[in-house]
PDB file of the backbone (N, CA, C, O) and the ligand in Angstrom, with CONECT records:
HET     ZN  A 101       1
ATOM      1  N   UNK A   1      15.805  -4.263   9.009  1.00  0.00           N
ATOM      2  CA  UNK A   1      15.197  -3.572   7.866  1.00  0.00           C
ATOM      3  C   UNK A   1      16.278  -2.907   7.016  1.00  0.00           C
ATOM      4  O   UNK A   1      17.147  -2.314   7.655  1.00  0.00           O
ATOM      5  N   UNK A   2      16.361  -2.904   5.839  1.00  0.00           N
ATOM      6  CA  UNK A   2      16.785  -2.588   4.889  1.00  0.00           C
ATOM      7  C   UNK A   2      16.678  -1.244   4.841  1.00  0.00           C
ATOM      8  O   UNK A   2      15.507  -0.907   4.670  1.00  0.00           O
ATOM      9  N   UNK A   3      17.735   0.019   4.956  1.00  0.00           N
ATOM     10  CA  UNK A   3      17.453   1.099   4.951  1.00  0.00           C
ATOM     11  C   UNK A   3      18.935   2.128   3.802  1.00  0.00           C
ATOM     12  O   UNK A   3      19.809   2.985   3.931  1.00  0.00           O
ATOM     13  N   UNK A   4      18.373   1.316   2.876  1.00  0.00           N
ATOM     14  CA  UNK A   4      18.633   2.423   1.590  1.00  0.00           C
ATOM     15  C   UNK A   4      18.017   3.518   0.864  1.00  0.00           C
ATOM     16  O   UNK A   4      16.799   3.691   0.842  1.00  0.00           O
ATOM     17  N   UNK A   5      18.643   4.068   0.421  1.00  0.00           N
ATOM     18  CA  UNK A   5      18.049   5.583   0.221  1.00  0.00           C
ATOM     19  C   UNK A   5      18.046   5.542  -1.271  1.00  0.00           C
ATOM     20  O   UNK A   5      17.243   6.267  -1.858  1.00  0.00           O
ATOM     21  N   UNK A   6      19.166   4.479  -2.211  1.00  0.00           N
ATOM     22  CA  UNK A   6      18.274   4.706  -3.456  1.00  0.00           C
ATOM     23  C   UNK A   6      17.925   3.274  -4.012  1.00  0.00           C
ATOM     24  O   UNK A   6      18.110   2.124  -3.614  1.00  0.00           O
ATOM     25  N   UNK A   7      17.072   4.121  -5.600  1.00  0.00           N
ATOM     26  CA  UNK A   7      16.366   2.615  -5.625  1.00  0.00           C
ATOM     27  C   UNK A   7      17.468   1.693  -6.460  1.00  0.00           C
ATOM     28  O   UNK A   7      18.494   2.102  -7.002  1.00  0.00           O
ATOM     29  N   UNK A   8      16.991   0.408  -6.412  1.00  0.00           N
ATOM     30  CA  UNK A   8      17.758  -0.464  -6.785  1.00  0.00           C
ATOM     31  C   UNK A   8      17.479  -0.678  -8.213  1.00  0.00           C
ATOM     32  O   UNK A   8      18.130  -1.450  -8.917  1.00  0.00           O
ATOM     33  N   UNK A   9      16.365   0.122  -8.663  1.00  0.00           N
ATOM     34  CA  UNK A   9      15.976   0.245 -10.387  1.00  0.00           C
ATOM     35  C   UNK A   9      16.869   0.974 -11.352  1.00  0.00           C
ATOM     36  O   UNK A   9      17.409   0.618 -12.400  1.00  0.00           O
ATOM     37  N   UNK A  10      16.859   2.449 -10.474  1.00  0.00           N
ATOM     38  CA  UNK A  10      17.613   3.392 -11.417  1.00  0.00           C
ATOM     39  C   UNK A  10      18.357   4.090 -10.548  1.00  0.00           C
ATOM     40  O   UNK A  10      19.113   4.720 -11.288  1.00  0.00           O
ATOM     41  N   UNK A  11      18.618   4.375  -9.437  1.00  0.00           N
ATOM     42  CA  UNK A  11      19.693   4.746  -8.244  1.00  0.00           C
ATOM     43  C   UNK A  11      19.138   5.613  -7.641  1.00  0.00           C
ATOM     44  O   UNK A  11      19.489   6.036  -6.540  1.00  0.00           O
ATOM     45  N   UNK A  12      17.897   6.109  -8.496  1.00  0.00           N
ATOM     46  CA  UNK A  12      16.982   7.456  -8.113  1.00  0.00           C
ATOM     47  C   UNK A  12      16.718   7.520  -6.606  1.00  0.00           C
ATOM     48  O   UNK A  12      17.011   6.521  -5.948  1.00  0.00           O
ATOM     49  N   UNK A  13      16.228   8.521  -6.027  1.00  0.00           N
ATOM     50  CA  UNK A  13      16.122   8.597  -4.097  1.00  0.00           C
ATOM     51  C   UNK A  13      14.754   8.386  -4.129  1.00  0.00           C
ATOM     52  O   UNK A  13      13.914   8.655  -4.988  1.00  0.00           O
ATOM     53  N   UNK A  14      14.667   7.801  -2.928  1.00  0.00           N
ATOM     54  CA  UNK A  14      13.698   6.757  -2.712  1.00  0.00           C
ATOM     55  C   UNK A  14      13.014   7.614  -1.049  1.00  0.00           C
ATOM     56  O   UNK A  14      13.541   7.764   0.054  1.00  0.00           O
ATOM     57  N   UNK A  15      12.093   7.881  -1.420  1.00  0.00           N
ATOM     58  CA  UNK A  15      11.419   8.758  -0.459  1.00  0.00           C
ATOM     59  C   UNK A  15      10.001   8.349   0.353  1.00  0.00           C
ATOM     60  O   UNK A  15       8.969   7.863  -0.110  1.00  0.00           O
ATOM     61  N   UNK A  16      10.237   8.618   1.339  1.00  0.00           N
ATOM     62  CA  UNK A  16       8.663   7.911   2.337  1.00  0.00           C
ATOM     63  C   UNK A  16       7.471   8.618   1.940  1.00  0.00           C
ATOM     64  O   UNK A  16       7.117   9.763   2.219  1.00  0.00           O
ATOM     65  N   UNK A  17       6.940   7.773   1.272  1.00  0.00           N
ATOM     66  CA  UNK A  17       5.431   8.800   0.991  1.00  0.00           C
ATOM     67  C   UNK A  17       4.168   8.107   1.216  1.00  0.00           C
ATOM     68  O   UNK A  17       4.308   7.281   2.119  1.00  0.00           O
ATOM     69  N   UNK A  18       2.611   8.139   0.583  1.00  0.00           N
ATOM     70  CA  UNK A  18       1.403   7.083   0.583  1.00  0.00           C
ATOM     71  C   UNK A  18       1.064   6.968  -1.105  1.00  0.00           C
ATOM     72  O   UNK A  18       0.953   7.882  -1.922  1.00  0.00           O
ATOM     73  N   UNK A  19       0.933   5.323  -1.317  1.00  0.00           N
ATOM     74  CA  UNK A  19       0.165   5.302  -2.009  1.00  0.00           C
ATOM     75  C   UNK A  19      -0.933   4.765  -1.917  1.00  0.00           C
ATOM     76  O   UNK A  19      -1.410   4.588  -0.796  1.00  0.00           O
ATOM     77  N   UNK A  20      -1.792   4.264  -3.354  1.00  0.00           N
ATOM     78  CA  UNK A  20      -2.791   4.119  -3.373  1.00  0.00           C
ATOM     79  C   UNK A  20      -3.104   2.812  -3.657  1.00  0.00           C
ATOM     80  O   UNK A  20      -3.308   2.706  -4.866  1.00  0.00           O
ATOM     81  N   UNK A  21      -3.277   1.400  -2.866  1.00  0.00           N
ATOM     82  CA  UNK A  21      -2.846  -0.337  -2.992  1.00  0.00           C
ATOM     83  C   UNK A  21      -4.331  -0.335  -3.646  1.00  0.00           C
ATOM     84  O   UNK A  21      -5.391   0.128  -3.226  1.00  0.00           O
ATOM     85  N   UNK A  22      -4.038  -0.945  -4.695  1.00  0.00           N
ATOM     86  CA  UNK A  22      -5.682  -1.254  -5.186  1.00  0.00           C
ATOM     87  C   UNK A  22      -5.904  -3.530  -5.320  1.00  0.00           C
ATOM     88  O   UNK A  22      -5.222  -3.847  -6.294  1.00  0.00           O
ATOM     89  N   UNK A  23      -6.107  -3.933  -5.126  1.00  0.00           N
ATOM     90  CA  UNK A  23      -6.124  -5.185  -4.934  1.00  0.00           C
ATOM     91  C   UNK A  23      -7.382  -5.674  -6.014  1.00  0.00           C
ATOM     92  O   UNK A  23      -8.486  -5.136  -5.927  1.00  0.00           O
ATOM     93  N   UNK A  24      -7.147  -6.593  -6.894  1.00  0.00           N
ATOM     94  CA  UNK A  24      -8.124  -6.520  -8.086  1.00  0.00           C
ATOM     95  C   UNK A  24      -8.654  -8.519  -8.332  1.00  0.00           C
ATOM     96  O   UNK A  24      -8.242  -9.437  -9.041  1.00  0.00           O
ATOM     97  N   UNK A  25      -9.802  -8.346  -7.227  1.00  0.00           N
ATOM     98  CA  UNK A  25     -10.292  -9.682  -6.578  1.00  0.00           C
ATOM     99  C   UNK A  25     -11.059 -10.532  -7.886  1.00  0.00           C
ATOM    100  O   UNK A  25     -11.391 -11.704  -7.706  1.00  0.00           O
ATOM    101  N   UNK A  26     -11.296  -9.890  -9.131  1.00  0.00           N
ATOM    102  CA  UNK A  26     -12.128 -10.065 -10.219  1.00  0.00           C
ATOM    103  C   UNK A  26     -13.440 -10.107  -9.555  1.00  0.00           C
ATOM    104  O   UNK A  26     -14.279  -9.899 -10.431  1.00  0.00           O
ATOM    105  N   UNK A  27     -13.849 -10.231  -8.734  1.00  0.00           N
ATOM    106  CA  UNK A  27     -15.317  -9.661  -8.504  1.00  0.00           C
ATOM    107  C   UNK A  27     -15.229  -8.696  -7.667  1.00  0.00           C
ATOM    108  O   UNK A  27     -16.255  -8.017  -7.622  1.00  0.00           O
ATOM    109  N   UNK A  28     -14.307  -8.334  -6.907  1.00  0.00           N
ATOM    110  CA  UNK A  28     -14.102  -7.032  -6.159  1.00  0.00           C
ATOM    111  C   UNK A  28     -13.537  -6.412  -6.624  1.00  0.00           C
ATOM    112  O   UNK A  28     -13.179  -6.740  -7.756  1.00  0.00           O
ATOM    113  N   UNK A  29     -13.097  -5.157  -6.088  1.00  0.00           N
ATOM    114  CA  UNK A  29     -12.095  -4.604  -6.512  1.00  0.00           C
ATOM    115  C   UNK A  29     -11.779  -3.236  -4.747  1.00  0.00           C
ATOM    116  O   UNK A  29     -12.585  -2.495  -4.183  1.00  0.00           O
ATOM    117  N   UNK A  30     -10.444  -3.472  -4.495  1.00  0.00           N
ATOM    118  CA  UNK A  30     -10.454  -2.964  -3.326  1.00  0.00           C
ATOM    119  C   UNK A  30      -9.450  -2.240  -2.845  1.00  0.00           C
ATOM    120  O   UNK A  30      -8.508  -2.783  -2.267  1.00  0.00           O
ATOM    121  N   UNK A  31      -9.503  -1.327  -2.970  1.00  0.00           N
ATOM    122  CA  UNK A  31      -8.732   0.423  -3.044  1.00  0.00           C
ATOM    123  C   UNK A  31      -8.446   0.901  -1.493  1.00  0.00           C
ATOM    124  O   UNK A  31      -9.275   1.318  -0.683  1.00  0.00           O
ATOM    125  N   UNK A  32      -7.073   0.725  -1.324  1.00  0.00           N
ATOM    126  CA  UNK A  32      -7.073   1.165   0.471  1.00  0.00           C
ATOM    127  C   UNK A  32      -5.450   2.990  -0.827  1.00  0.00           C
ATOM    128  O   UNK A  32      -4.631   3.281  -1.699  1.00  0.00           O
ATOM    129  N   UNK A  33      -6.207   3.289   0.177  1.00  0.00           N
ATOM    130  CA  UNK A  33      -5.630   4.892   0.115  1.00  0.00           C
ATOM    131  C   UNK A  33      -5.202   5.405   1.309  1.00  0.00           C
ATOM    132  O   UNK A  33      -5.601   5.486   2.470  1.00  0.00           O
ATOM    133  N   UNK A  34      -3.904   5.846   0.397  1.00  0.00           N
ATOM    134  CA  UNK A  34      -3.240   6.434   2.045  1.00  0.00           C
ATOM    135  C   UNK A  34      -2.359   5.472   2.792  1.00  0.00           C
ATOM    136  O   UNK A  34      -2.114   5.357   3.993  1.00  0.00           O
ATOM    137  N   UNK A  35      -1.877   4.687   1.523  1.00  0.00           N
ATOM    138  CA  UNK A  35      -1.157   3.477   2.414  1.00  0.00           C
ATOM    139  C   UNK A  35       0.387   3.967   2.444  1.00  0.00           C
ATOM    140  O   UNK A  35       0.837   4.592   1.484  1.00  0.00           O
ATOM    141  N   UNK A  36       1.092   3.702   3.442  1.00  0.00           N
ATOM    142  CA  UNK A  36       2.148   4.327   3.815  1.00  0.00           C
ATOM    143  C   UNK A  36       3.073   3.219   2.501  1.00  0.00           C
ATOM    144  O   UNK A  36       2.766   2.075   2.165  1.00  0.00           O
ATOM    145  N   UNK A  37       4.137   4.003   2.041  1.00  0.00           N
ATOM    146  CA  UNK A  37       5.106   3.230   1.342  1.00  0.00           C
ATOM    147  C   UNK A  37       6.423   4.272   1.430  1.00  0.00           C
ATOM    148  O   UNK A  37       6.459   5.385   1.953  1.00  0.00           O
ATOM    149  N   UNK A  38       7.699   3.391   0.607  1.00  0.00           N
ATOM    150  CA  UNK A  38       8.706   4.281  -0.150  1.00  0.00           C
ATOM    151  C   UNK A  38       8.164   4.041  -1.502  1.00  0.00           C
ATOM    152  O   UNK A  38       7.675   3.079  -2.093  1.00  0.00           O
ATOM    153  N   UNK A  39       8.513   5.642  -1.853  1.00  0.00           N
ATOM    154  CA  UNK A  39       8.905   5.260  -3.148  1.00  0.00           C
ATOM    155  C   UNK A  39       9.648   6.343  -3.953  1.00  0.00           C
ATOM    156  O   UNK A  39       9.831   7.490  -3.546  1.00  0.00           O
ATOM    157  N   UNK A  40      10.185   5.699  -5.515  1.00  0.00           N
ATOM    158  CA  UNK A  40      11.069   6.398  -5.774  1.00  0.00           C
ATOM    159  C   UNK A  40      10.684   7.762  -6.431  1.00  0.00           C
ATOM    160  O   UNK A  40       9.543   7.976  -6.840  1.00  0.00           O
ATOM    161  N   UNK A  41      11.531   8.521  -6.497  1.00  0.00           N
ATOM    162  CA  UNK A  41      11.081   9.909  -6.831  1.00  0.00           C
ATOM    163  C   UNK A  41      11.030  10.148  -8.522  1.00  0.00           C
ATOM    164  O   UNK A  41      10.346  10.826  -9.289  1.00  0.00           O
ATOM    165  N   UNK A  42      12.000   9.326  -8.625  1.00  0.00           N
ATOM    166  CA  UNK A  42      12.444   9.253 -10.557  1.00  0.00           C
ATOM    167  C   UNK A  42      11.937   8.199 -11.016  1.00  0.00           C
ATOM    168  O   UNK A  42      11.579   8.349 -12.184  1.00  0.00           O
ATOM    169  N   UNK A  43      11.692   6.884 -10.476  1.00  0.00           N
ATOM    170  CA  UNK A  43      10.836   6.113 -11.523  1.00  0.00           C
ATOM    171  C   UNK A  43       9.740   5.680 -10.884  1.00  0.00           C
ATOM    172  O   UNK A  43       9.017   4.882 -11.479  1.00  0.00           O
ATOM    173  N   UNK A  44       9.366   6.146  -9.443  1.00  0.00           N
ATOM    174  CA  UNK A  44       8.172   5.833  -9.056  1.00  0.00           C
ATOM    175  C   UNK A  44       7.700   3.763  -8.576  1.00  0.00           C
ATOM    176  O   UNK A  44       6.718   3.072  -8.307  1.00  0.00           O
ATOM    177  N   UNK A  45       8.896   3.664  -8.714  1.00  0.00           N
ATOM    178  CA  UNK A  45       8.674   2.003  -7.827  1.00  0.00           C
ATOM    179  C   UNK A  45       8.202   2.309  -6.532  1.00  0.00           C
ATOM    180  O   UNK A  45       8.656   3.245  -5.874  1.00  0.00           O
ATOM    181  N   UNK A  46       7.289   1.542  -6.136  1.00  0.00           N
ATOM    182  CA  UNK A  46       6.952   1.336  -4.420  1.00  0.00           C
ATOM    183  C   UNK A  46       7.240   0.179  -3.796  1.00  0.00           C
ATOM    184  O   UNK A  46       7.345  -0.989  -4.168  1.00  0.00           O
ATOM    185  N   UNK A  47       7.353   0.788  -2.694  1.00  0.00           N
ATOM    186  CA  UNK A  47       7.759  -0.387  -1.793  1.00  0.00           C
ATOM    187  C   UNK A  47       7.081  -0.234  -0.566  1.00  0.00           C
ATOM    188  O   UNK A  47       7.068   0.853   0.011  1.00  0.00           O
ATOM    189  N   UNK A  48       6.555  -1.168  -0.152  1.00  0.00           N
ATOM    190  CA  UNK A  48       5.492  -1.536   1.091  1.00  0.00           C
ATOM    191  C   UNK A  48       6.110  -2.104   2.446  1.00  0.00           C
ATOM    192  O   UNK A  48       6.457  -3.279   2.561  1.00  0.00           O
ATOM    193  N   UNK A  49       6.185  -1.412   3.186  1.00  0.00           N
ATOM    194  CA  UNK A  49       7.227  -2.636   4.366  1.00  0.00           C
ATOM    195  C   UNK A  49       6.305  -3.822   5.343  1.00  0.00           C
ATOM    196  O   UNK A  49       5.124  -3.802   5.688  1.00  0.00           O
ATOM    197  N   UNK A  50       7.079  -4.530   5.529  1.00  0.00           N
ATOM    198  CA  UNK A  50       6.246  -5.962   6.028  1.00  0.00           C
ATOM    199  C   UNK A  50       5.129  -5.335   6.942  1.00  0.00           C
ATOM    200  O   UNK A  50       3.957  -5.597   6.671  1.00  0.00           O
ATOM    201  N   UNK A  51       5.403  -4.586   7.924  1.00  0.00           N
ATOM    202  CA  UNK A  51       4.033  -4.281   9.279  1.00  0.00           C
ATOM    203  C   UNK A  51       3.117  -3.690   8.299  1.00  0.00           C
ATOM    204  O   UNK A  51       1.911  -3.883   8.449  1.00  0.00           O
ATOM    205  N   UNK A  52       3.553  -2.980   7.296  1.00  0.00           N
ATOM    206  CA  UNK A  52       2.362  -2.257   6.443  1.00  0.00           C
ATOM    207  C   UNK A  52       1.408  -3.342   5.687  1.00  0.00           C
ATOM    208  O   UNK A  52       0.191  -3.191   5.575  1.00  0.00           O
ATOM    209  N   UNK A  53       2.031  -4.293   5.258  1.00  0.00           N
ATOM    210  CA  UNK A  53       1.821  -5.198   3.999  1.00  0.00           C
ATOM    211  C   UNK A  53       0.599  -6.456   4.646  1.00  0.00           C
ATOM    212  O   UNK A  53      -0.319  -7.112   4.153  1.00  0.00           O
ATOM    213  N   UNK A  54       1.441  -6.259   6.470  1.00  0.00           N
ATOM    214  CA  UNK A  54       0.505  -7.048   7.279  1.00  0.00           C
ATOM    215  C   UNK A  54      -0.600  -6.973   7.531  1.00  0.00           C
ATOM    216  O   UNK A  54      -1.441  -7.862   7.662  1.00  0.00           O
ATOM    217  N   UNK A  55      -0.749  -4.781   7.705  1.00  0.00           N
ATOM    218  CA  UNK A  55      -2.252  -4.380   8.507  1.00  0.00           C
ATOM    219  C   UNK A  55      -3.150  -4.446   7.062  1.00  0.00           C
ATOM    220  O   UNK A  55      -4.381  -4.465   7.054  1.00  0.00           O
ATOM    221  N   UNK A  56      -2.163  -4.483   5.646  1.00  0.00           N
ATOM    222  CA  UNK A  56      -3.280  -4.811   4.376  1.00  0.00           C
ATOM    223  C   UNK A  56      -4.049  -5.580   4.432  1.00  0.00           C
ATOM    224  O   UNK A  56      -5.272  -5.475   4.529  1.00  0.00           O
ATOM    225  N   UNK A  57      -3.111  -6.829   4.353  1.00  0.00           N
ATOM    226  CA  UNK A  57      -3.964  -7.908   4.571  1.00  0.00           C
ATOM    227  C   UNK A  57      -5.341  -8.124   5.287  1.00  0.00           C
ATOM    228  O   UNK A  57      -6.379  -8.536   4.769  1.00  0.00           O
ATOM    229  N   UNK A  58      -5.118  -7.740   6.647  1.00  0.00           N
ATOM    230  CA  UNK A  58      -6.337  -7.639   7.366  1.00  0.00           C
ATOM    231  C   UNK A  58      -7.378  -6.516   6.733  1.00  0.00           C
ATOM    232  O   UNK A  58      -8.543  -6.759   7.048  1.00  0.00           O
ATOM    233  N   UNK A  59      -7.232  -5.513   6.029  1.00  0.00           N
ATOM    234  CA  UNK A  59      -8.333  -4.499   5.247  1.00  0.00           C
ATOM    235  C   UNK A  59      -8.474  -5.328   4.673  1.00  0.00           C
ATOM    236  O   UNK A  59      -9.645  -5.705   4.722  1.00  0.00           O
ATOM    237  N   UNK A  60      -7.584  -6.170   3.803  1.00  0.00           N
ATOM    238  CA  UNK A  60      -8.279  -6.655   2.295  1.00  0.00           C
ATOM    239  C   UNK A  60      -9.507  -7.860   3.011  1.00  0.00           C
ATOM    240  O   UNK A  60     -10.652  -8.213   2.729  1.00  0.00           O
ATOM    241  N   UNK A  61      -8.662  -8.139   3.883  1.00  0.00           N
ATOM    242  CA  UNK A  61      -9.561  -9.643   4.606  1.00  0.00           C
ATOM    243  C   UNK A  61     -11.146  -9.145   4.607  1.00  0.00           C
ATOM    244  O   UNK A  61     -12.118  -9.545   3.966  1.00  0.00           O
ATOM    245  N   UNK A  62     -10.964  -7.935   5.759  1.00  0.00           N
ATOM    246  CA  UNK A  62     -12.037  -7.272   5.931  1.00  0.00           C
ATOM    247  C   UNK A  62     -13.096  -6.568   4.996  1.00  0.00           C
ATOM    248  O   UNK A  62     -14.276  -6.618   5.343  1.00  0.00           O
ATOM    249  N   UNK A  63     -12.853  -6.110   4.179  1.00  0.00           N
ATOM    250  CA  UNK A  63     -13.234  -5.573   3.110  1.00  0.00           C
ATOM    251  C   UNK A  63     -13.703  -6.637   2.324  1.00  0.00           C
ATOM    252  O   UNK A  63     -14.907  -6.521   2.095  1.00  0.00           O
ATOM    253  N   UNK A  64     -13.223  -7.559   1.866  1.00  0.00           N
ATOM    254  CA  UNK A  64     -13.591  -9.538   1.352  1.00  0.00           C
ATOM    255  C   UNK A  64     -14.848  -9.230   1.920  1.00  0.00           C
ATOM    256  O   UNK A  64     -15.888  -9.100   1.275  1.00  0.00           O
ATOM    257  N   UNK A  65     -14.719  -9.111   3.203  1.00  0.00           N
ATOM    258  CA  UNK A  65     -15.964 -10.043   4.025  1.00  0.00           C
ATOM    259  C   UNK A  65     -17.454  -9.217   3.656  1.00  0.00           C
ATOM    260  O   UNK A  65     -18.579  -9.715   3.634  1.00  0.00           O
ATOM    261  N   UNK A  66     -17.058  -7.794   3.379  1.00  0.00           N
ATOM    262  CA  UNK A  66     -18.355  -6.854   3.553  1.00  0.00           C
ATOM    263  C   UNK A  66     -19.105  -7.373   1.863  1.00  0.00           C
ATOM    264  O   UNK A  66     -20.327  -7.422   1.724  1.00  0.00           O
ATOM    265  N   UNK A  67     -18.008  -7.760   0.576  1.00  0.00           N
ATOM    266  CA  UNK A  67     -18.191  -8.065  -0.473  1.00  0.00           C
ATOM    267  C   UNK A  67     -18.892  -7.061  -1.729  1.00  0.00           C
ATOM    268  O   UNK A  67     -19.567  -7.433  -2.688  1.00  0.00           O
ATOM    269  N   UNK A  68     -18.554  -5.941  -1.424  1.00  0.00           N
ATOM    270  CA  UNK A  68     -18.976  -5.267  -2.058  1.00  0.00           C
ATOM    271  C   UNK A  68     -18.140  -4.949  -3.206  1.00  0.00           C
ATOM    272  O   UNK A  68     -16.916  -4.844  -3.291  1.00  0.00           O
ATOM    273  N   UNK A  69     -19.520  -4.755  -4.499  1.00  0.00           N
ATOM    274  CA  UNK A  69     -18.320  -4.843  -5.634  1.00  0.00           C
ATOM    275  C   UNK A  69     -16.903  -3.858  -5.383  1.00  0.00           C
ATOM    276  O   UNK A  69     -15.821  -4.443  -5.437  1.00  0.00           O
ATOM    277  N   UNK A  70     -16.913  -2.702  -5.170  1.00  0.00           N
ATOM    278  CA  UNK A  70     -15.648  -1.853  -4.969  1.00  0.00           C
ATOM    279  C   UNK A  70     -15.767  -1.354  -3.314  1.00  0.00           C
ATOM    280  O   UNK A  70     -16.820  -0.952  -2.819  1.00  0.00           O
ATOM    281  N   UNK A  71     -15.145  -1.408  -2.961  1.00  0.00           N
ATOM    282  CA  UNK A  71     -14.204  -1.134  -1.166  1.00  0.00           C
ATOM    283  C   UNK A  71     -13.372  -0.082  -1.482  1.00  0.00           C
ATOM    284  O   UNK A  71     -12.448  -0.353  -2.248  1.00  0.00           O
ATOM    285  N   UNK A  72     -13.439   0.713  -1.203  1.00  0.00           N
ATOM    286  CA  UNK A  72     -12.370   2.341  -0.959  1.00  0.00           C
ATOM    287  C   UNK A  72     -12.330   2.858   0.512  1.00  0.00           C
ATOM    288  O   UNK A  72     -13.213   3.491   1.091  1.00  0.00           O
ATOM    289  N   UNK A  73     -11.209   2.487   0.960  1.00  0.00           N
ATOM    290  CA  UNK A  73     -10.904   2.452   2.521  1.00  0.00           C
ATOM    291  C   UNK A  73      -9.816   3.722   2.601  1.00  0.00           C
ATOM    292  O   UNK A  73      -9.054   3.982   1.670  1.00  0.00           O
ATOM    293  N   UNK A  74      -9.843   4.192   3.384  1.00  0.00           N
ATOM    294  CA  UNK A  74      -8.582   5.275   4.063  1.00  0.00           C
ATOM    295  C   UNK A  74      -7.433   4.264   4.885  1.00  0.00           C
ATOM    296  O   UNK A  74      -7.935   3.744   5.883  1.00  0.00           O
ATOM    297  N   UNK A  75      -6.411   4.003   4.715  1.00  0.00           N
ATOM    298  CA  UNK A  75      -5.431   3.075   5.731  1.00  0.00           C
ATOM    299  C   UNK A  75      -5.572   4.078   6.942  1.00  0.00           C
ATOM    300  O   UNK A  75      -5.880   3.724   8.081  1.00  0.00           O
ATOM    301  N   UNK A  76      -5.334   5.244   6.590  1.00  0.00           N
ATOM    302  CA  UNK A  76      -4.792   6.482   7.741  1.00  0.00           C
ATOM    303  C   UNK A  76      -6.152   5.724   9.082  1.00  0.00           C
ATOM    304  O   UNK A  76      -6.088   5.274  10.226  1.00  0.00           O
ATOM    305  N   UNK A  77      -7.141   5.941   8.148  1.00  0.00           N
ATOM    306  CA  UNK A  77      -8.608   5.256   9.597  1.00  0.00           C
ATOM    307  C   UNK A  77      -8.641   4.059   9.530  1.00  0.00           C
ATOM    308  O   UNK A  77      -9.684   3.672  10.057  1.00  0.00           O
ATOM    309  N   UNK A  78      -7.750   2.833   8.970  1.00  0.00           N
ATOM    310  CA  UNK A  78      -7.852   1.882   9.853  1.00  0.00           C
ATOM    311  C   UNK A  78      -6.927   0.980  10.316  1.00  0.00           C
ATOM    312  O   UNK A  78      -7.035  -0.236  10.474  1.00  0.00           O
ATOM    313  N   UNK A  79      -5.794   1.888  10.559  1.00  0.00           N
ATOM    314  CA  UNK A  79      -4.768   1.685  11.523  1.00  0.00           C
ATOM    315  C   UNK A  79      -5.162   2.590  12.868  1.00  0.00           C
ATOM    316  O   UNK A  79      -5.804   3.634  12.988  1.00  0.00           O
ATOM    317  N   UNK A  80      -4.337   1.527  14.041  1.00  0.00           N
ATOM    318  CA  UNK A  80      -4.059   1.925  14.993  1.00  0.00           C
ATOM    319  C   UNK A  80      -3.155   2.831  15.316  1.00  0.00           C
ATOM    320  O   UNK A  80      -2.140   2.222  14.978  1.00  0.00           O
ATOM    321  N   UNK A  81      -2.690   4.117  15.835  1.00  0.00           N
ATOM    322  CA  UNK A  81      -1.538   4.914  15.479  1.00  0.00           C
ATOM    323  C   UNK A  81      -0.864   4.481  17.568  1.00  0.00           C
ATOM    324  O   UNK A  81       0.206   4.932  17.977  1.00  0.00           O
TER     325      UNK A  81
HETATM  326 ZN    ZN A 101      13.731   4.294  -9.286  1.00  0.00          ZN2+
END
């Protein structure tokens, strides 16, 4: 893993925080909150790391399946810690 501290946009520091992945299915639309990322402090790029990007997938999968026009999930409740 790649463990730099600034970003590769503007050099700005690049800090562990959550955002908010919204995934935009044109008939869904599906909002997981609370998703762990970096990101930068000065221009605000995110970055998602692969195990994170993985357990998405499976919300978004999941969330697909229930089909409701909008899905607003907590990541924090549906990860395993
Ligand atoms: Zn930046």
């Amino acid at each position: 893993m790649k463990n730099s501290n600034k970003c590769p946009i503007c050099n700005g520091n690049k800090e562990f925080s959550t955002t908010t992945f919204t995934v935009d299915l044109g008939t869904n639309l599906i909002v997981v909150r609370n998703t762990p990322a970096t990101i930068c402090s000065n221009c605000g790029e995110e970055w998602i790391d692969d195990t994170i990007a993985e357990q998405l997938e499976d919300i978004v999968n999941e969330a697909k399946a229930k089909n409701r026009m909008i899905e607003v999930i907590d990541f924090k409740l549906e990860s395993v810690a």
